[in-house]
C-alpha positions in Angstrom: 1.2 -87.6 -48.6 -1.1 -87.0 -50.8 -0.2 -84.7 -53.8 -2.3 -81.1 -54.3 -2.8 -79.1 -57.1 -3.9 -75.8 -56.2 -5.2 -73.6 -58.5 -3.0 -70.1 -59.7 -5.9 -67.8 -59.5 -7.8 -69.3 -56.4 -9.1 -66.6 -53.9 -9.5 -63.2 -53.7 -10.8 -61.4 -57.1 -9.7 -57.5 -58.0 -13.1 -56.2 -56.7 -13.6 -58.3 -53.6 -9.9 -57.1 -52.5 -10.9 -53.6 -53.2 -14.4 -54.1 -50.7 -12.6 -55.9 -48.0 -9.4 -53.3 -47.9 -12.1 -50.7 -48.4 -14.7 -52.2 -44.8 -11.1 -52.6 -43.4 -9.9 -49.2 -43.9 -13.6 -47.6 -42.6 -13.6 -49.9 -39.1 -9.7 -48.2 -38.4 -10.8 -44.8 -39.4 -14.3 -44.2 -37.9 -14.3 -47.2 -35.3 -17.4 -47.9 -36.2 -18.7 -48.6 -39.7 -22.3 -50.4 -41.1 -22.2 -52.7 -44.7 -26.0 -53.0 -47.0 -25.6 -56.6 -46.5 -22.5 -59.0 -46.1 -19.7 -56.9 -47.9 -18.9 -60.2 -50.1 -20.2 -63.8 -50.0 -18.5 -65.5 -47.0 -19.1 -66.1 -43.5 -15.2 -66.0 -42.0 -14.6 -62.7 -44.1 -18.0 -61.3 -42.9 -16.9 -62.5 -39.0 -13.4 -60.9 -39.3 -15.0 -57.7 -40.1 -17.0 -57.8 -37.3 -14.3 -58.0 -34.5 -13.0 -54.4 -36.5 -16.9 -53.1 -35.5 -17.8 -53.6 -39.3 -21.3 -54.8 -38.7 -24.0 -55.9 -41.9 -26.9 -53.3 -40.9 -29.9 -55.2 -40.3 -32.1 -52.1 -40.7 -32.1 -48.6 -41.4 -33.4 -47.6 -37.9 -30.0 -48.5 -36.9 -28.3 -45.7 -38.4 -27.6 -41.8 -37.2 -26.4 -39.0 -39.3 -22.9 -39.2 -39.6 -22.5 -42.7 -39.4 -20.6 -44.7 -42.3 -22.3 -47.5 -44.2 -20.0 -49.3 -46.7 -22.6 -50.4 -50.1 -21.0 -53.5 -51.0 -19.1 -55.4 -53.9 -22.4 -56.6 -55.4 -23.8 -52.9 -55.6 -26.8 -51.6 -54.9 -29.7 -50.0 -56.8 -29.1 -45.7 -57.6 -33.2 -45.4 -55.1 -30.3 -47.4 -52.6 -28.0 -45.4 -52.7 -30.0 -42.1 -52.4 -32.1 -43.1 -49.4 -28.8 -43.5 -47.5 -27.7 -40.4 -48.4 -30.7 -38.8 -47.5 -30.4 -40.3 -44.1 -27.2 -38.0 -44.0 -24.8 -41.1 -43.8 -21.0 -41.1 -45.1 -21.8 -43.5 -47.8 -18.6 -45.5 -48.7 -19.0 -47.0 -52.4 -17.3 -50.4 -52.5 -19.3 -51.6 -55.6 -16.9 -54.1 -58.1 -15.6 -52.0 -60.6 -16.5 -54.7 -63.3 -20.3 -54.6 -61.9 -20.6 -50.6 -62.0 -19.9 -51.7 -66.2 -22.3 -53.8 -66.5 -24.7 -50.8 -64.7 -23.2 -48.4 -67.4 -24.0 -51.1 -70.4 -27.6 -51.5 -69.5 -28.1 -47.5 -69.2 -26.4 -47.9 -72.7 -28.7 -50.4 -74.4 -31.7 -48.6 -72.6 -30.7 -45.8 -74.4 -30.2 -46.8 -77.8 -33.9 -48.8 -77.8 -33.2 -52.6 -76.4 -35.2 -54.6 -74.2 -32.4 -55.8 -71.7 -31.9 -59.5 -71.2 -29.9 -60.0 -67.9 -27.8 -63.7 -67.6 -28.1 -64.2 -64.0 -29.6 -65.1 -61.0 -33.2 -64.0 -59.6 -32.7 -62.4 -56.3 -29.1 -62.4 -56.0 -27.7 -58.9 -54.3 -25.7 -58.2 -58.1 -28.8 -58.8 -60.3 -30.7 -57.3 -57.9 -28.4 -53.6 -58.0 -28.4 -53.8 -62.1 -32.4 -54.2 -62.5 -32.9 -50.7 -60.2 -30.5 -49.5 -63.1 -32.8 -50.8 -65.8 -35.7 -49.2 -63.8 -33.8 -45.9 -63.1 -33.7 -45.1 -66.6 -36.7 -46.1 -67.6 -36.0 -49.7 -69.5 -37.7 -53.0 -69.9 -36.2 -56.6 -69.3 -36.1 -59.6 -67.3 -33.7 -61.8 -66.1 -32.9 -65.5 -66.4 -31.3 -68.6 -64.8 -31.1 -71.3 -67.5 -32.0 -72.5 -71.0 -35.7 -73.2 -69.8 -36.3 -70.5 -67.9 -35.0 -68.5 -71.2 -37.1 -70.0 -73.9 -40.0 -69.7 -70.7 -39.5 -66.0 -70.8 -38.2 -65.3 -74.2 -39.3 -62.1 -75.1 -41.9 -60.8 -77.9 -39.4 -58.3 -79.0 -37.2 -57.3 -82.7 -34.6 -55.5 -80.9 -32.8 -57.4 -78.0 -30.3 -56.3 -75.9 -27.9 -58.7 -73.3 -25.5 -58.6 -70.3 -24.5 -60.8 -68.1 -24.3 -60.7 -63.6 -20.1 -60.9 -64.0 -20.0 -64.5 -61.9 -22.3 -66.4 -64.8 -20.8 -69.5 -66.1 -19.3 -68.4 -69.8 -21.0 -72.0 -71.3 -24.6 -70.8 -70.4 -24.2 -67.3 -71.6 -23.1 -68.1 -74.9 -25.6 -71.0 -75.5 -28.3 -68.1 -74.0 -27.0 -65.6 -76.5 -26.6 -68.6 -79.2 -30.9 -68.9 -79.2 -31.4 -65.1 -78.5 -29.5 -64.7 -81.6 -31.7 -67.2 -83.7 -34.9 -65.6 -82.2 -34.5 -61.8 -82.6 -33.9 -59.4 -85.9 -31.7 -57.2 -83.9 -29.4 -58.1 -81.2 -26.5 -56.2 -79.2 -24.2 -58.3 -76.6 -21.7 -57.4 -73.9 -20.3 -60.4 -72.4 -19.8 -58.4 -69.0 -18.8 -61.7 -67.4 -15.2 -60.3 -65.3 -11.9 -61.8 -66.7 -11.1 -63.3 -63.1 -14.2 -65.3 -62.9 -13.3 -66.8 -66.7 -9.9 -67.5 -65.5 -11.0 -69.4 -62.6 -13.5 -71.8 -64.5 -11.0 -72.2 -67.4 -8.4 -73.3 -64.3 -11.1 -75.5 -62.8 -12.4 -76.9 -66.0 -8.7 -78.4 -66.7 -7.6 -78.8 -63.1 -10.7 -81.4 -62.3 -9.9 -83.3 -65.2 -6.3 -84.2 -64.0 -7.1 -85.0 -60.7 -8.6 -88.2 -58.6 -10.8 -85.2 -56.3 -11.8 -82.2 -56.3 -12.0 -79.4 -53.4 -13.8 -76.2 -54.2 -13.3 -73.7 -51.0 -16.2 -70.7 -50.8 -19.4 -69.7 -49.1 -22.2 -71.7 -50.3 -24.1 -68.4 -50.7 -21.4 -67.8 -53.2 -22.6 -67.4 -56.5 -18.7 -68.1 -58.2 -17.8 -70.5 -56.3 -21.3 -72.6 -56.5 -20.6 -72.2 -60.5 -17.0 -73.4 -60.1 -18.5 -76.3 -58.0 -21.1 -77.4 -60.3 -18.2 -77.2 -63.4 -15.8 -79.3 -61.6 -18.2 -81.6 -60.2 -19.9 -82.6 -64.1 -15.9 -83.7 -65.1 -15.0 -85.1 -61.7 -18.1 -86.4 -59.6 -15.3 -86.8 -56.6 -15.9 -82.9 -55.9 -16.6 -81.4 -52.6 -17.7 -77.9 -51.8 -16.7 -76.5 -48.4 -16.2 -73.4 -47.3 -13.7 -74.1 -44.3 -10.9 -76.8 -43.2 -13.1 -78.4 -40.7 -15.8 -79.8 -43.5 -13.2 -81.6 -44.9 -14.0 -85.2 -44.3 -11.2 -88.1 -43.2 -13.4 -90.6 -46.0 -13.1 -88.5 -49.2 -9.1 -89.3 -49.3 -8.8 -92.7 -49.1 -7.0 -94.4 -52.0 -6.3 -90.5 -53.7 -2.8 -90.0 -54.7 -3.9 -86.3 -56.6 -6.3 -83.8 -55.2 -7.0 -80.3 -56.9 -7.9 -77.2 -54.8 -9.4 -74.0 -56.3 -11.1 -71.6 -54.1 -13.9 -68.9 -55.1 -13.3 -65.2 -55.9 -14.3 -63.9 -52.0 -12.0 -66.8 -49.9 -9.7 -65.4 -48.7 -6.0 -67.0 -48.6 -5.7 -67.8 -45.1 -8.9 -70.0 -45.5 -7.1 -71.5 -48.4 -4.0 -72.3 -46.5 -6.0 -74.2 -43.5 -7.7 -76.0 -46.2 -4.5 -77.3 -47.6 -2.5 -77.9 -44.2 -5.2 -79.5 -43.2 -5.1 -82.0 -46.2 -1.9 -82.5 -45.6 -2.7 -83.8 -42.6 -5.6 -85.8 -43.4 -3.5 -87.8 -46.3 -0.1 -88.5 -44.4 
């Protein structure tokens, strides 16, 4: 059998625990409870819910007064927020502690002058819920993906402000604010990237390097875990993304004596546990 490594920190962050207890908590109380969008990034998580009558609301229609809708870990923007409660919902905030900061931060720079550059992704649900906190107080910024799309964008602008969606990956925010830094006269930062998803890169970044393979367990619409994928995979090219036991393929194992496992910040552990029995099996 082959011999696993399995990462300390794999699974469940702070914040996602606190969204999933929270959806869990609504579906025993009310019987019935509505999410803005999948509570967290992952399909099995999302499906458990379900069979507690947690359902993702697929449109505001959907709702009556005095029904409970859960806003999720990623947040939402404050207009969100309002037009549920206008709809005379019980609104349930589940929003990540460490992303309602990086809300407060940008109010912050907005007040004290900056143009706000955001270290994330375009369109994700997070980015999304901190831009409609820019706009809510009246700021200016954009938001960007990479070097290129940076130096694309880069801003006409003395006085720069940054933050960070909390999942980035700490090497591209620091070589983003590295350039910023070189390109502006004044400059305020706050890495707002959460402890646990530095922890888990710092874990992967050694863990793929001491290892024949690679398995990185999370929902590909994961942001974390698609960043912990794309880490591993430029140190150990034998890296496989999955986000349940049954992806794992028979091939991958041949000849490997030492497999690492690390697992995004919304799998849950009982994913992680079929994933390893399950290599177990496959390398006997």
């Amino acid at each position: 059998m082959a011999n696993i490594k399995i990462a300390d920190s794999a699974g469940f962050c702070f914040g996602v625990k606190i969204a999933v207890d929270s959806a869990i908590d609504a579906g025993k109380k009310y019987g019935k409870a509505y999410t803005n969008g999948p509570i967290i990034h992952n399909k099995q998580v999302v499906q458990f819910l379900e069979g507690m009558n947690v359902k993702e609301l697929s449109s505001y229609d959907e709702l009556k007064k005095g029904d409970t809708i859960l806003i999720r870990s990623h947040g939402v923007p404050p207009k969100t927020e309002r037009k549920l409660k206008e709809l005379g919902v019980n609104v349930i905030d589940a929003t990540c502690p460490f992303v309602k900061k990086v809300h407060d931060k940008v109010r912050q720079l907005v007040e004290e002058g900056y143009y706000v550059i955001i270290i994330g992704e375009e369109g994700h649900p997070e980015v999304i819920g901190i831009l409609g906190h820019l706009e809510e107080v009246g700021g200016k910024g954009i938001v960007v993906e990479n070097m290129d799309d940076l130096i694309r964008k880069f801003p006409k602008r003395n006085k720069v402000g940054v933050v960070a969606q909390t999942t980035q990956n700490e090497e591209f925010f620091e070589e983003a604010v590295g350039y910023i830094a070189s390109n502006v006269e004044e400059l305020k930062v706050f890495n707002t990237i959460c402890d646990a998803t530095s922890v888990r890169q710092e874990e992967v970044k050694k863990l793929a390097t001491e290892v024949d393979l690679m398995i990185i367990i999370g929902g590909k619409h994961s942001g974390n875990t698609r960043r912990l994928a794309q880490i591993s995979k430029a140190l150990n090219p034998n890296t496989y993304h999955i986000e349940k036991a049954e992806e794992l393929n028979p091939e991958w194992f041949k000849n490997v004596e030492n497999i690492g496992v690390s697992a995004g910040a919304s799998t849950p552990d009982w994913i992680i546990k079929e994933v390893v029995e399950k290599i177990q099996e496959l390398t006997k």
